[in-house]
Backbone as JSON Lines, residues from 0, in Angstrom:
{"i":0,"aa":"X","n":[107.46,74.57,210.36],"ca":[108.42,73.47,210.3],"c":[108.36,72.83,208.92]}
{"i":1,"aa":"X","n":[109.04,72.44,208.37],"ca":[109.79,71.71,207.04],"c":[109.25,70.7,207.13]}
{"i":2,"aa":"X","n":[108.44,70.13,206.4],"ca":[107.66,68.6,206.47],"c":[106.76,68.35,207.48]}
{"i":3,"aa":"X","n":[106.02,69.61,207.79],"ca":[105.35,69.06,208.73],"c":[103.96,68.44,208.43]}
{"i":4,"aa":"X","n":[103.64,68.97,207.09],"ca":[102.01,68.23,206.37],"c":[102.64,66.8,206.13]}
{"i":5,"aa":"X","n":[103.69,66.55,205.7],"ca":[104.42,65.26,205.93],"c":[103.74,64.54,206.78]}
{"i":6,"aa":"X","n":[104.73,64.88,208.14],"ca":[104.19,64.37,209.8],"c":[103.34,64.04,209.71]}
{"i":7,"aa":"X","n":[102.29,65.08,210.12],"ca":[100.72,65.1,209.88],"c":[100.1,64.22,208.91]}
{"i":8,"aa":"X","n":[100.33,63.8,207.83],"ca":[100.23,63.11,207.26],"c":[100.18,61.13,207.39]}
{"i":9,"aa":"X","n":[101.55,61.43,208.07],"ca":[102.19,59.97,208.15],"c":[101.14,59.55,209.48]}
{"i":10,"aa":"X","n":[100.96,60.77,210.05],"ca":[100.0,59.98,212.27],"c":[98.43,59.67,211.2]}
{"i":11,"aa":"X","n":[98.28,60.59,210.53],"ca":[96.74,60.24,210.02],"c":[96.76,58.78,209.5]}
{"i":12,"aa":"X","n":[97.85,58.6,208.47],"ca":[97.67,57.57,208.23],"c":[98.1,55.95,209.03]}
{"i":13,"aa":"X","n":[98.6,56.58,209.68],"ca":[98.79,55.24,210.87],"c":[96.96,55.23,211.88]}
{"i":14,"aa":"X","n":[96.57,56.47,211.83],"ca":[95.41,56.48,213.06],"c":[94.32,55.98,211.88]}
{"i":15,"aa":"X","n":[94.31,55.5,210.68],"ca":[93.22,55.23,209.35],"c":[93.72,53.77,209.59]}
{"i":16,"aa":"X","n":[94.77,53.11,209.14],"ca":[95.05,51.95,209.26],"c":[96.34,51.05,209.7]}
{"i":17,"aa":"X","n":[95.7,51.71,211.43],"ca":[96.48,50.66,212.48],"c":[95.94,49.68,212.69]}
{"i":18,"aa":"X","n":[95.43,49.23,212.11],"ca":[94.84,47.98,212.13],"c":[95.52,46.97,211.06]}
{"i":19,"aa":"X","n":[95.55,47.44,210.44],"ca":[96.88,46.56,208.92],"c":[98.03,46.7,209.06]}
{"i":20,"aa":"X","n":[98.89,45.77,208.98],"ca":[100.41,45.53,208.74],"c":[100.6,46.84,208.15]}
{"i":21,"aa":"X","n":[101.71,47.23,208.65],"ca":[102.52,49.06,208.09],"c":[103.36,48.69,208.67]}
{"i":22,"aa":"X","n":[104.6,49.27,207.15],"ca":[106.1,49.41,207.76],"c":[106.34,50.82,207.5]}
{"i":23,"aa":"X","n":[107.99,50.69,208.13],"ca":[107.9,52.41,207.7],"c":[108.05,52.16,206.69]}
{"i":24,"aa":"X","n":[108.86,51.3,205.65],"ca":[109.23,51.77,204.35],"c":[108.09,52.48,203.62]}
{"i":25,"aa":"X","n":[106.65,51.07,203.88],"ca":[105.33,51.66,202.83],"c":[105.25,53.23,203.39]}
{"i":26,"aa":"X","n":[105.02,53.31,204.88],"ca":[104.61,55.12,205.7],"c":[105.21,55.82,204.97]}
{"i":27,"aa":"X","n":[106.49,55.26,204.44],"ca":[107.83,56.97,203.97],"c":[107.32,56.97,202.63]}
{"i":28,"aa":"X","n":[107.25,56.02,201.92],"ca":[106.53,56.19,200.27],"c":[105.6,57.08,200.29]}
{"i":29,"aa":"X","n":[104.13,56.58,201.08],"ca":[103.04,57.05,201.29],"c":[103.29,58.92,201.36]}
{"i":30,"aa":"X","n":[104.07,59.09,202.67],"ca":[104.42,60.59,203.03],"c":[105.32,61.16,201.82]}
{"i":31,"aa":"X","n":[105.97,60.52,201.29],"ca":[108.07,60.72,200.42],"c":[109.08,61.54,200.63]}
{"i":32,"aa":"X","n":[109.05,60.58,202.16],"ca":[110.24,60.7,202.98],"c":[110.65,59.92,202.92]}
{"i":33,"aa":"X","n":[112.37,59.75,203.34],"ca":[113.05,58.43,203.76],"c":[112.86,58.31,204.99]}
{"i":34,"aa":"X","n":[112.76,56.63,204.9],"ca":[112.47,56.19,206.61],"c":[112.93,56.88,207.83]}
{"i":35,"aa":"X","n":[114.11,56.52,207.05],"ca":[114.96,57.6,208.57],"c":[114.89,59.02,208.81]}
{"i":36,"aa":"X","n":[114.35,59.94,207.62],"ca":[114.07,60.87,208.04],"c":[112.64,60.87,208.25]}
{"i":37,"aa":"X","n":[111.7,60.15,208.15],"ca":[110.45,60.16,208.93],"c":[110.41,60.03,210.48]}
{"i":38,"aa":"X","n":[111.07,58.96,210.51],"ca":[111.49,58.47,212.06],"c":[112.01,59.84,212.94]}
{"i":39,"aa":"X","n":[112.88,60.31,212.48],"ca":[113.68,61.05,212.97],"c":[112.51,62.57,212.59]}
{"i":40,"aa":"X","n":[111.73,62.84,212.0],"ca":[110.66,64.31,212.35],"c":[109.73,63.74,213.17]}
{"i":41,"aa":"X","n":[109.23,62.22,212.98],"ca":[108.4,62.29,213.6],"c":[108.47,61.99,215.29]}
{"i":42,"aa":"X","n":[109.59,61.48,215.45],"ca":[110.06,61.43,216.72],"c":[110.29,62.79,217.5]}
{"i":43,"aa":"X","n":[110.85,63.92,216.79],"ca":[110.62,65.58,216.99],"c":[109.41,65.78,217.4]}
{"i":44,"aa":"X","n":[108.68,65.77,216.32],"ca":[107.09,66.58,216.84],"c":[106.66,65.53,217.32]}
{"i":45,"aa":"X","n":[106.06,64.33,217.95],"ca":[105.35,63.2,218.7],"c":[106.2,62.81,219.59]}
{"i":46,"aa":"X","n":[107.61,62.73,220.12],"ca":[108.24,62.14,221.11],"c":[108.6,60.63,221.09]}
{"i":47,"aa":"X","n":[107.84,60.09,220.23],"ca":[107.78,58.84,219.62],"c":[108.13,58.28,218.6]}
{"i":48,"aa":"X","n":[108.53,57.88,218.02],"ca":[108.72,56.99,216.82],"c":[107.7,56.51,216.25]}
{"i":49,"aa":"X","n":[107.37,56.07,214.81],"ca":[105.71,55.92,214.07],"c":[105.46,54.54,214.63]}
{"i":50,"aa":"X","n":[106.71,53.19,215.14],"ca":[106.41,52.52,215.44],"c":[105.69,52.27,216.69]}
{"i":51,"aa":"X","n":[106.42,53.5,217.42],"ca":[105.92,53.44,219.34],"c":[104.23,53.59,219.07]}
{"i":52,"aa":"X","n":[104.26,54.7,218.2],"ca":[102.69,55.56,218.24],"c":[101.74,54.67,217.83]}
{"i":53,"aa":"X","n":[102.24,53.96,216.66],"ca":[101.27,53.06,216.61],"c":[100.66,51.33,216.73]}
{"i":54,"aa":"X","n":[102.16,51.29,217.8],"ca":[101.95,50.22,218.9],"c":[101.22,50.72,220.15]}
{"i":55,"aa":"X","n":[101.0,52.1,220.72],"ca":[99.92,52.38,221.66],"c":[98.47,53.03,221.02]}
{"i":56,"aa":"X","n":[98.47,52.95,219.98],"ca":[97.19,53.1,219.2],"c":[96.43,51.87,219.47]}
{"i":57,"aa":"X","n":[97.15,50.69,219.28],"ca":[96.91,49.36,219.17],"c":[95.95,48.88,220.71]}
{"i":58,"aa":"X","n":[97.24,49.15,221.46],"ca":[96.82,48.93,222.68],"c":[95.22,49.74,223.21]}
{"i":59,"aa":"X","n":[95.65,51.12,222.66],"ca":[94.38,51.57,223.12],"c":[92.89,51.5,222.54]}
{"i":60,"aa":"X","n":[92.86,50.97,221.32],"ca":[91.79,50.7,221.05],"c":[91.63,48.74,221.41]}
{"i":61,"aa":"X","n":[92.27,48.28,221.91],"ca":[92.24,46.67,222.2],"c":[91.35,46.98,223.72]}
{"i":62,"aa":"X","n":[92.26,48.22,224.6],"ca":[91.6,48.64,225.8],"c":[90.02,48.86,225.91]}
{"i":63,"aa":"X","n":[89.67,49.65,224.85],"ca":[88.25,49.75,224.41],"c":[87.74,48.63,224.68]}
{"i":64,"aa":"X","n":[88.3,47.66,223.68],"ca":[87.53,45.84,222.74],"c":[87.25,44.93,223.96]}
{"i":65,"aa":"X","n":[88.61,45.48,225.29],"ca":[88.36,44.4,226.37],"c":[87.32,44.89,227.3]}
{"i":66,"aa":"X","n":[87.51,45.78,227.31],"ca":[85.82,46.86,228.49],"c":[84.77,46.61,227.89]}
{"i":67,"aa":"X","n":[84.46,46.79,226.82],"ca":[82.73,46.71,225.66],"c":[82.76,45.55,225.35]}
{"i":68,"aa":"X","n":[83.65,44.7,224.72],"ca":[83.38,43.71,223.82],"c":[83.37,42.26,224.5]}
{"i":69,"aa":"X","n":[82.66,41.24,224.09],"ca":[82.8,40.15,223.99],"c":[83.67,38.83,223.27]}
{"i":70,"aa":"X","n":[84.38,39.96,222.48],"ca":[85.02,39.35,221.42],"c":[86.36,38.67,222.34]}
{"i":71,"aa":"X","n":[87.31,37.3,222.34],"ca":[88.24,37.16,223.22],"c":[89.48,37.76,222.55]}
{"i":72,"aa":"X","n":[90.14,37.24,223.8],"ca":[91.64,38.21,223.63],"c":[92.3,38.21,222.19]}
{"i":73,"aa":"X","n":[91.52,36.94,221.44],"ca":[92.59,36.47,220.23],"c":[92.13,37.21,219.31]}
{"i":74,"aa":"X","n":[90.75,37.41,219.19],"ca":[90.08,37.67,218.43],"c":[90.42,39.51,218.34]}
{"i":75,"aa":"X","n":[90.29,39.97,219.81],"ca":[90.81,41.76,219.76],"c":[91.96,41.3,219.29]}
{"i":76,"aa":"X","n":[93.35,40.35,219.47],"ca":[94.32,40.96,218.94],"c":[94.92,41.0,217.3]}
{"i":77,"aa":"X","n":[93.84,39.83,216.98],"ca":[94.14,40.5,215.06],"c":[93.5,41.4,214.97]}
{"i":78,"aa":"X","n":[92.27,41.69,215.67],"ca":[91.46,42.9,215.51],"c":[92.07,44.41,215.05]}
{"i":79,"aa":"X","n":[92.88,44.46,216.41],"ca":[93.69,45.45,216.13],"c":[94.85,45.57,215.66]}
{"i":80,"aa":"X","n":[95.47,44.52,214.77],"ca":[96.5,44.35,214.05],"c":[97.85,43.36,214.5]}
{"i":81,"aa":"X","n":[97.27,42.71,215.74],"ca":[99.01,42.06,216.23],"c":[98.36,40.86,215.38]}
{"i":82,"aa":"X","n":[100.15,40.48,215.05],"ca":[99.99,39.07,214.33],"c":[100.31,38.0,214.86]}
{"i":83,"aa":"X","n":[100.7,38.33,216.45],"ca":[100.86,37.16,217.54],"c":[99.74,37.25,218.76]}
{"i":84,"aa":"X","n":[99.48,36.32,218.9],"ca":[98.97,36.48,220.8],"c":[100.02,36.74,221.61]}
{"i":85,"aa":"X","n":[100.9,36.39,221.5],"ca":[102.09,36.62,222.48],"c":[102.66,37.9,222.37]}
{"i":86,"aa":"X","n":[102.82,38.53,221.09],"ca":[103.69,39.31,221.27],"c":[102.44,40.55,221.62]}
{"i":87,"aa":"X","n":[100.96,40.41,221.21],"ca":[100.21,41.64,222.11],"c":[99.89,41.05,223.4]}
{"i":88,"aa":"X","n":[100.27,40.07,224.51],"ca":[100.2,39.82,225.51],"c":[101.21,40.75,226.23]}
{"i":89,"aa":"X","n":[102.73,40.33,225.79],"ca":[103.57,40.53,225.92],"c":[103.34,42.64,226.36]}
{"i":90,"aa":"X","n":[103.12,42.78,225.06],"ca":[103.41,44.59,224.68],"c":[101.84,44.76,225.36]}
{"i":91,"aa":"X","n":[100.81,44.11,225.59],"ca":[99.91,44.82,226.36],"c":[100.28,45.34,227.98]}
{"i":92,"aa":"X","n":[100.83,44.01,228.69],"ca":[101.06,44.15,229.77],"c":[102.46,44.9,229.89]}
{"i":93,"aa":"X","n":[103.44,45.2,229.62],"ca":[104.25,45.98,229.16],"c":[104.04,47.84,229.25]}
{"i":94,"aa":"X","n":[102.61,47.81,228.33],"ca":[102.3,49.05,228.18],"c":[101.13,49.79,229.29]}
{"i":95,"aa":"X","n":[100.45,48.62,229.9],"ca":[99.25,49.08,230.99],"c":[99.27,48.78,231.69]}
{"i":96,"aa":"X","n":[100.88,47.91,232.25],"ca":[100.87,47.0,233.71],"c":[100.36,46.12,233.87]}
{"i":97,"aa":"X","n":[99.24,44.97,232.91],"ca":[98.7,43.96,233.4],"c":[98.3,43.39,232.51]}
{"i":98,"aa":"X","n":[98.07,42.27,232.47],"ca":[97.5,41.5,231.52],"c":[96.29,42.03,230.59]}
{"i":99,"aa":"X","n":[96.19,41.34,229.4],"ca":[94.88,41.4,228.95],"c":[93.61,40.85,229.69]}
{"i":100,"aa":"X","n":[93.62,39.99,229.92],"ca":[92.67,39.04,230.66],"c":[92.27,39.34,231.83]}
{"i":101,"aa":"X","n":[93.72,39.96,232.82],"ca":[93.57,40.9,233.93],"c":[93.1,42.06,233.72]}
{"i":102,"aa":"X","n":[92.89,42.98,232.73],"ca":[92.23,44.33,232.22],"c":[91.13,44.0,231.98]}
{"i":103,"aa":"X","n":[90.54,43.08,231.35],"ca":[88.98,42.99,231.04],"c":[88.16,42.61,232.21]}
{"i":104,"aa":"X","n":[88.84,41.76,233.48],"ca":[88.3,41.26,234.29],"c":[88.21,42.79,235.22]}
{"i":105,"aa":"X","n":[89.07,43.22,235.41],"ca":[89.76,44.73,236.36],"c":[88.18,45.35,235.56]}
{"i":106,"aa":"X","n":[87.85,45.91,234.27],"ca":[86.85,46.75,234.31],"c":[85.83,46.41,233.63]}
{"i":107,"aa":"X","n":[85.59,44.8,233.9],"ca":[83.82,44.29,233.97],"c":[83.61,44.73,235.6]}
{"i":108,"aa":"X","n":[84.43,44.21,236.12],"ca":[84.3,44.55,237.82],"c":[84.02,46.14,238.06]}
{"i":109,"aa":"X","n":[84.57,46.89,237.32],"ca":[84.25,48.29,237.77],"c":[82.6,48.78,237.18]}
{"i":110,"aa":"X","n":[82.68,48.5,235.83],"ca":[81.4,48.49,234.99],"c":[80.23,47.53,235.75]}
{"i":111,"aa":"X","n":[79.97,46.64,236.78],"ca":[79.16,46.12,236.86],"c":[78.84,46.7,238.59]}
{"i":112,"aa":"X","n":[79.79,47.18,239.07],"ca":[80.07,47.84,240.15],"c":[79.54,49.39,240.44]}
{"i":113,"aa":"X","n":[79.21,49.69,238.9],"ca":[78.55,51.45,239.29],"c":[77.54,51.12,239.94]}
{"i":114,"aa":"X","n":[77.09,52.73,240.37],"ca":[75.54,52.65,241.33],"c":[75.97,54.06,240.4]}
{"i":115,"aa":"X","n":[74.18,54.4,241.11],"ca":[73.76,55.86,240.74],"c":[73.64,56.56,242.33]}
{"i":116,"aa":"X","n":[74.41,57.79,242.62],"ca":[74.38,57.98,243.95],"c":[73.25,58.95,244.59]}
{"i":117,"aa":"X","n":[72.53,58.31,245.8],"ca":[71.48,58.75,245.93],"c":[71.08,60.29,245.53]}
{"i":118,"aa":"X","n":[71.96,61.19,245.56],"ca":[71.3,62.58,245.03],"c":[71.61,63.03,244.07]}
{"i":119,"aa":"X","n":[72.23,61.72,242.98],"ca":[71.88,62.35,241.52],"c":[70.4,61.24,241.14]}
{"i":120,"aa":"X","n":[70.25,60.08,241.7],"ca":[69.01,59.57,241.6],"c":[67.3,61.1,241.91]}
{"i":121,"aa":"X","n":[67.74,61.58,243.11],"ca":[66.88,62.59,243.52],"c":[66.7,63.79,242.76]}
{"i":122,"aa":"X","n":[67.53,63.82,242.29],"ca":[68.04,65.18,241.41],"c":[67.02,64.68,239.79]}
{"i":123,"aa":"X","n":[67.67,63.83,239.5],"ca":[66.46,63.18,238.57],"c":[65.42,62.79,238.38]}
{"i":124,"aa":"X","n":[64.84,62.62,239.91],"ca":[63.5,61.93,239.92],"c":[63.54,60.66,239.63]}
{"i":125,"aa":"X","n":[64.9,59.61,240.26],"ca":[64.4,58.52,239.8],"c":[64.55,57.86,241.35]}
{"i":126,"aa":"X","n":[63.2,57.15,241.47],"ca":[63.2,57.11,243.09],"c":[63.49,55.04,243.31]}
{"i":127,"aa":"X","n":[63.06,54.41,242.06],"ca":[62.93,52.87,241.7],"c":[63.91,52.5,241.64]}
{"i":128,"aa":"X","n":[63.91,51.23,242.88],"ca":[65.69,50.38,242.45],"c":[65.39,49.32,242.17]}
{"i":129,"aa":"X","n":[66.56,48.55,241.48],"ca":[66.46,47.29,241.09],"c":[67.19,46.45,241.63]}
{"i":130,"aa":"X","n":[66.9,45.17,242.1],"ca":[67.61,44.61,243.0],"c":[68.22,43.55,241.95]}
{"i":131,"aa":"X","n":[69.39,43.38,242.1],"ca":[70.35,42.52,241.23],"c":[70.52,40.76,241.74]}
C-alpha cells in the first residue's frame, strides 16, 4: 500500500505522545501528508480516524491509572492528556459505559475480591490463610 510507513508512522507517533496535545495538522507535517489525506489512509487501514484512535488510547491507559493508581480522576485526566474533566468524564463514560469513579470503584471491588482457589493453593503448597 502507498503510504503505508506513513500510517505506521503517524499510530507510532500518536501511541509515543498521547499524552500531549496533537492535532492532525502537527501528525500530517510530522508523517507529510495532508490532513485529509492522513485521515482518510488512516481511517482505511485502522477503521478509525487518528482522532478516534487516540481518544481510546487515552481512555485506555486512564483504565489502567483507575485500577493501579491512587492518583484521582483529575489528576489521571491531564495525565493522559484531556484538558477538561468534563470532557474525559463525558468521553470516558461514553466509551466504557460508566463513569470514571464508577470504574475505579467496579475494579477495586474486583481486585480486593480475588481468592486463590483451593486447588491452585494445593497445587502450590500453600496451605496458610490470612484472615482479612
Amino acid at each position: 500500500m502507498q503510504h503505508s510507513k506513513q500510517i505506521l508512522l503517524a499510530r507510532r507517533l500518536l501511541d509515543r505522545d498521547y499524552a500531549t496535545p496533537i492535532t492532525i495538522e502537527q501528525l500530517s507535517r510530522q508523517v507529510a501528508l495532508s490532513p485529509y489525506y492522513l485521515i482518510r489512509l488512516f481511517r482505511r487501514v485502522y477503521k478509525q480516524t487518528p482522532h478516534q484512535y487516540l481518544i481510546h488510547l487515552r481512555i485506555a491507559r486512564a483504565k489502567e491509572l483507575l485500577s493501579r493508581s491512587d492518583l484521582s480522576i483529575t489528576e489521571i485526566c491531564v495525565t493522559v492528556g484531556f484538558e477538561s474533566l468534563g470532557s474525559f468524564s463525558t468521553l470516558f463514560s461514553k466509551v466504557v459505559g460508566i463513569s470514571p469513579s464508577a470504574y475505579r470503584r467496579s475494579s477495586q471491588s474486583m481486585r480486593t475480591s480475588a481468592y486463590i482457589p483451593l486447588c491452585a493453593s494445593w497445587l502450590h503448597d500453600v496451605h496458610e490463610t490470612t484472615d482479612a
